[in-house]
Residue, then its C-alpha position, 0 to 999 in steps of 0.5 A: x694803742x691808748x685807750x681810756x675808760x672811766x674810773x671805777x670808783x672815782x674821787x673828788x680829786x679825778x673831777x679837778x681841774x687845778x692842774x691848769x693853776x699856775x700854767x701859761x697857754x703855750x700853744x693853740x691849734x685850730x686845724x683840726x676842723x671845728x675842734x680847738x686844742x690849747x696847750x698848758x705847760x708841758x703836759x696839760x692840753x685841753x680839747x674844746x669841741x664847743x664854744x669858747x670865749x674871752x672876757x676881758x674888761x668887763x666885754x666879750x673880746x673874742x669867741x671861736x664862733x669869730x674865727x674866720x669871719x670878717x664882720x666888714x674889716x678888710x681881713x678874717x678874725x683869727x680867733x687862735x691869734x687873738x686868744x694868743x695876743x691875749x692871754x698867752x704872757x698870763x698865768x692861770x690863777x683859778x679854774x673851775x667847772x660850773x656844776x650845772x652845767x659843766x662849763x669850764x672857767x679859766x681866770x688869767x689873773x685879773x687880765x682876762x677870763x677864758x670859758x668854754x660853754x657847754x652847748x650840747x646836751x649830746x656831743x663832749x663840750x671839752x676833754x682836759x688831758x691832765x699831766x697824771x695821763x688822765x683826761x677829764x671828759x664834759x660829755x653832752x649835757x654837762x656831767x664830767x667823767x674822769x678817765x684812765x688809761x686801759x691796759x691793752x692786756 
């Protein structure tokens, strides 16, 4: 079994998110309830637990609170296929984390802006699966804590 634990002693590096720069979204799975997966590359997923949204065009152009609701068209938003249709074909050209308050900015060229908002002061807004087999964790409140796998011996 897998487990991860902070870094002891962590570096400027173990807080980055640079790892999304230069990735295209492959894949988005909302089934697992309230949480959204989103799949960069080969080895780099991110786990969203809070709200994400989509700016484009200087507007809000969809946020996962839209999933599922109608707002009086004939069919259900689907938030997953709308944030596909959207910035999918782009590639990541920055990413960032806010430092006070941990929200996670993603900037698809001048195409669109992804941002995950930290919307609990208890509950881990996102978790960064990075291609080095660490993971970035958002905890409640907005502080990142970098983490590595544990051995099991």
């Amino acid at each position: 079994m897998t487990t991860y634990g902070p870094i002891k002693e962590p570096k400027p590096e173990d807080f980055s998110v640079a790892c999304l720069v230069g990735q295209c979204l492959t894949a988005v799975d909302s089934s697992a309830g309230p949480s959204w997966v989103l799949v960069f590359g080969h080895n780099c997923s991110l786990q969203i637990g809070g709200v994400w949204r989509v700016i484009r065009k200087g507007r809000i152009e969809i946020t996962s609170e839209d999933h599922q609701q109608k707002f009086g068209l004939p069919n259900a938003i689907d938030a997953g296929r709308d944030l596909r249709k959207t910035i999918s074909s782009s590639t990541v050209t920055a990413a960032e984390v806010a430092p006070e308050t941990g929200d996670l900015l993603i900037q698809f060229g001048d195409r669109a802006r992804f941002e995950v908002i930290t919307d609990s002061c208890g509950y881990e807004s996102w978790v960064l699966n990075r291609p080095d087999s660490t993971v970035l964790v958002a905890t409640g409140g907005g502080t990142l804590v970098p983490n590595e796998v544990k051995s099991d011996g």
